[in-house]
C-alpha positions in Angstrom: -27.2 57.3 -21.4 -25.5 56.6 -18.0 -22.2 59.1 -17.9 -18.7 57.2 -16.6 -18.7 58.7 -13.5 -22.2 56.8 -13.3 -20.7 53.6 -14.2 -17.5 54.1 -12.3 -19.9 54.6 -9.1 -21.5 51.5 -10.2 -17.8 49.6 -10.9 -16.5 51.2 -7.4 -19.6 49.8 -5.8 -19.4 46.7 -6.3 -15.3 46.5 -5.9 -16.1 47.4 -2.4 -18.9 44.9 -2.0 -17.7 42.0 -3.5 -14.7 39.8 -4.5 -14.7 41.2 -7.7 -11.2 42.7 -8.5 -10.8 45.7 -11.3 -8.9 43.8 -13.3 -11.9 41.2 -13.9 -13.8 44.6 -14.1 -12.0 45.6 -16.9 -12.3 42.3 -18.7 -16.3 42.5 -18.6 -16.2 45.7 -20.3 -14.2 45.0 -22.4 -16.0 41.8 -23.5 -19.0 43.9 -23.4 -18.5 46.9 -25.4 -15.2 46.1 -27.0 -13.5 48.9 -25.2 -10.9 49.8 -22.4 -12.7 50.9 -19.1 -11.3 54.5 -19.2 -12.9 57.8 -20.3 -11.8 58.0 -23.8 -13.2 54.9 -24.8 -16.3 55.0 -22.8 -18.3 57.7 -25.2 -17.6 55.4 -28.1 -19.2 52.6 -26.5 -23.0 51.4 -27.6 -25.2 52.3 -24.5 -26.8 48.3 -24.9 -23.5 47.2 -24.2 -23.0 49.3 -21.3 -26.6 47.3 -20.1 -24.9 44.1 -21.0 -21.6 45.1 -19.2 -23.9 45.8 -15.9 -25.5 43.2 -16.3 -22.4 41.2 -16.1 -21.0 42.8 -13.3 -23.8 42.6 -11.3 -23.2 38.3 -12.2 -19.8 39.0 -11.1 -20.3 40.3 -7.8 -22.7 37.6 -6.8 -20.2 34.9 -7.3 -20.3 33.8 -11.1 -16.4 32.9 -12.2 -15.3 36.1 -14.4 -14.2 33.0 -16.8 -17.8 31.6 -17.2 -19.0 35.3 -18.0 -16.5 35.6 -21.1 -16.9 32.2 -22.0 -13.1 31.8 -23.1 -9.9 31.6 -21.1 -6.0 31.3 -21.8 -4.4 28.0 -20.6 -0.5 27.8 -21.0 -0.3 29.0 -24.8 -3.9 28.6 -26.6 -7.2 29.1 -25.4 -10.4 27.0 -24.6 -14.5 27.6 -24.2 -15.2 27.4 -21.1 -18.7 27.7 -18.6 -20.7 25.4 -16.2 -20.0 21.8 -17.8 -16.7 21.6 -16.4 -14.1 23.2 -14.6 -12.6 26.7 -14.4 -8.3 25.9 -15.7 -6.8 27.1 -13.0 -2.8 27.4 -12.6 -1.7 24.2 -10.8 -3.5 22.7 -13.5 -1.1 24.1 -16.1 1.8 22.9 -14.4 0.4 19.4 -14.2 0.2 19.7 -18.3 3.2 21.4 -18.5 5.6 18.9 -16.4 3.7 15.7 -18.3 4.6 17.6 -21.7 8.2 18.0 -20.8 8.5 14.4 -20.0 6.7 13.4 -22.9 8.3 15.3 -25.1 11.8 13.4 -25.6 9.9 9.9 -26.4 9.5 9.4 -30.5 6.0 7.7 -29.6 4.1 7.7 -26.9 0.5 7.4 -25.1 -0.4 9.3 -22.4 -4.1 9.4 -20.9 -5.9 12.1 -19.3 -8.5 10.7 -16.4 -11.8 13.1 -15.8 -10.4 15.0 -18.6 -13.1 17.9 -18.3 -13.0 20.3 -20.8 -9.6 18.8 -22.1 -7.1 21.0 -21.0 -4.2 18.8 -19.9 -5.1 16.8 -23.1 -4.4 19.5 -25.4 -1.6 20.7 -23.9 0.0 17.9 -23.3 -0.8 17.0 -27.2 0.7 20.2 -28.2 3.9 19.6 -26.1 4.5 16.5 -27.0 3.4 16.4 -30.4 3.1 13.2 -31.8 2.1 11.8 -28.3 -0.9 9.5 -28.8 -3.5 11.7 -26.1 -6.8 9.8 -25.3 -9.4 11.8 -22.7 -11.8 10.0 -20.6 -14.5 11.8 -19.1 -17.8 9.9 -17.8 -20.0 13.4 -17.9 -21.8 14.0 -21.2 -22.1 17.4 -21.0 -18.0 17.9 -19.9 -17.5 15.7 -22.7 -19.8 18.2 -25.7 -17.5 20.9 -24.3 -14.3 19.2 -24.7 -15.7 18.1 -28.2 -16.0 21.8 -28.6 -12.6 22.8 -28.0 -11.1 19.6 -30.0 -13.0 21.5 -33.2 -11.7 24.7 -32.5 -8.0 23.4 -31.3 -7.9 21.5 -34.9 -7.0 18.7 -31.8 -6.7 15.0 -32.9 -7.1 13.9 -29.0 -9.5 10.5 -29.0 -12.0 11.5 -26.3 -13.6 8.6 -24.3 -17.2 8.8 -22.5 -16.8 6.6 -20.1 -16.5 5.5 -16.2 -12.4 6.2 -16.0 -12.3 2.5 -13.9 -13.7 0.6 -16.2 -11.4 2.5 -19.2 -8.8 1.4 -17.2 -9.8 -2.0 -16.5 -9.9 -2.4 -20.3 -6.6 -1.3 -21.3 -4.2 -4.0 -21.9 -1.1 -4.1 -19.2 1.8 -2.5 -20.1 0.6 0.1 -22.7 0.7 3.6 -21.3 3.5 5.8 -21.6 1.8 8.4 -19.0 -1.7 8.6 -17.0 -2.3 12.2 -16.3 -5.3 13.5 -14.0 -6.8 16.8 -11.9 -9.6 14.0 -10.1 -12.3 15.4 -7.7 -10.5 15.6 -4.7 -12.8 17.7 -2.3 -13.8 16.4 0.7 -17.3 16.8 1.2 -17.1 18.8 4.3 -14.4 20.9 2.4 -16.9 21.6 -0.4 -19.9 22.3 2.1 -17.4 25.2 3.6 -16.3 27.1 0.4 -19.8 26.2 -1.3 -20.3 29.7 -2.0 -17.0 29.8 -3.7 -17.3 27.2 -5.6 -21.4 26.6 -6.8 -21.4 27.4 -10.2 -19.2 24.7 -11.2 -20.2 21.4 -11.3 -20.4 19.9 -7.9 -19.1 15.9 -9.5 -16.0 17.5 -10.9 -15.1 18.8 -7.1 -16.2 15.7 -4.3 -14.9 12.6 -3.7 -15.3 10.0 -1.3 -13.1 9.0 2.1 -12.2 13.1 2.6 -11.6 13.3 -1.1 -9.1 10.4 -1.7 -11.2 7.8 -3.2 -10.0 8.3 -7.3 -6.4 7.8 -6.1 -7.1 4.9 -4.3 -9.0 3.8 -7.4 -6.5 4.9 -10.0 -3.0 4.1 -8.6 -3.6 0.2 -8.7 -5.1 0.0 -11.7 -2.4 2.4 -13.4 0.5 0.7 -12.5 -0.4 -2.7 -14.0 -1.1 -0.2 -17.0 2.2 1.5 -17.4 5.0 0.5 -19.4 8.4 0.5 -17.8 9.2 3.7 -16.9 5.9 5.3 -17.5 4.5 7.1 -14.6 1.8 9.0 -12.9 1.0 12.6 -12.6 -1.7 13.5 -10.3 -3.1 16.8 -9.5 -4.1 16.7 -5.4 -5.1 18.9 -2.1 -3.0 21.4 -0.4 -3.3 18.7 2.8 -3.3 15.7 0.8 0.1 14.9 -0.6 1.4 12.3 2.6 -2.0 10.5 2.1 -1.8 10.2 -1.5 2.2 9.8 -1.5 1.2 6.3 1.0 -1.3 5.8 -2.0 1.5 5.3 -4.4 4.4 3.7 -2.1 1.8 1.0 -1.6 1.2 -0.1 -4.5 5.0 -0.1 -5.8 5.6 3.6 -7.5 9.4 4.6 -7.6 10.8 8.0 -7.5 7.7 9.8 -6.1 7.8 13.5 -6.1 6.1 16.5 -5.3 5.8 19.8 -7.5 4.7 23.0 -5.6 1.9 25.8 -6.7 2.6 29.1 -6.5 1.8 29.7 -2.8 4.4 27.1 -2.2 2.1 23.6 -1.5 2.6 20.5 -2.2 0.0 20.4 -5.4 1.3 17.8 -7.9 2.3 14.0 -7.0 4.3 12.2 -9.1 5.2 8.6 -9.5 7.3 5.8 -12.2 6.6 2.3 -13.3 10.3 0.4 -13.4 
């Protein structure tokens, strides 16, 4: 059986080599073993789990998202399933749940939709905010859609989950209907992609690139939403760090009011939002 000062080497090792912070190292062993990483709790822990805790580090280092390895992960006030079908939650994602919520919220009824949905985490949220908000998902991949399926089951979720092409969803709708459209679209550039491809590889590739430098779901979306929207409904759209001029001329041309921006925690521009009057 490997001592701690063993596995510490090991731990300190791969700290140095890699991107791999302690904390995440910490959160492996724990998953692993059910222990804290510290010398108390280390002789209590099952030496297969120790294995299974290298095992996972040695994932770690080599790129695989910490979130993927423990297969769950908090977002806002619950938590979700997560691995390779769909996205990692990350934090400018909660704030686009957390500012369509808010809005929601005051209505008595509502309908808000959530385009390329994912695993479903703006849906839920925004459900749980805004309780009794009518929250449909649409998400054309089948595998993104048996994860969100997944989390609906273990939310107790009443979200209606669409499998579809979000165009021709939206094409469907009748005018005039939707309280709120809600979506984190691929937005990646191609070229953008190609340069943090080492970053980003274990996710799915679809969920991350779009067309014409990673503005082709906003120039798909905002038409078709507005003719969607009730009066005074808007649009909340997750976007690029460099994108928030192109996608704000998105939106002014095709007749959004009151467009705004809402800022991540490094301070850009992350979060567009527009009204229907």
């Amino acid at each position: 059986m490997r001592t701690y000062q063993e596995v510490r080497t090991i731990v300190d090792r791969y700290l140095t080599n890699s991107s791999m912070t302690l904390h995440e190292a910490k959160l492996l062993f724990r998953h692993a073993t059910g222990f804290n990483l510290n010398q108390v709790d280390f002789c209590m822990a099952d030496p297969n789990h120790l294995d299974q805790f290298l095992d996972l580090l040695k994932r770690r280092a080599e790129g695989e998202p910490v979130q993927y390895l423990l297969g769950k992960w908090p977002f806002l006030d619950f938590e979700v399933t997560v691995d390779s079908r769909a996205l990692i939650p990350r934090p400018e994602t909660e704030l686009v749940a957390q500012i369509a919520g808010e809005r929601l919220k005051t209505k008595l009824s509502a309908m808000a939709v959530d385009l390329c949905a994912g695993s479903g985490v703006i849906a839920f949220a925004v459900e749980r905010i805004a309780h009794p908000t009518e929250v449909h998902a649409v998400e054309i991949m089948h595998d993104a859609c048996s994860l969100m399926e997944e989390n609906r089951n273990n939310l107790h979720s009443e979200i209606i989950i669409h499998e579809m092409d979000a165009v021709d969803y939206l094409v469907a709708l009748p005018d005039h209907a939707v309280d709120a459209f809600i979506s984190n679209p691929p937005y990646v550039s191609i070229r953008d992609y190609m340069s943090n491809y080492d970053e980003l590889r274990f996710e799915p590739k679809s969920a991350f690139v779009a067309d014409n430098d990673g503005l082709s779901f906003y120039e798909a979306f905002s038409p078709l939403c507005f003719r969607k929207l009730k009066k005074g409904g808007f649009v909340l759209f997750e976007i690029g760090d460099d994108q928030s001029e192109a996608v704000k001329e998105i939106l002014t041309r095709d007749g959004y009011s009151e467009i705004s921006f809402f800022l991540d925690d490094q301070g850009f521009e992350r979060i567009i939002s527009g009204y229907r009057y």
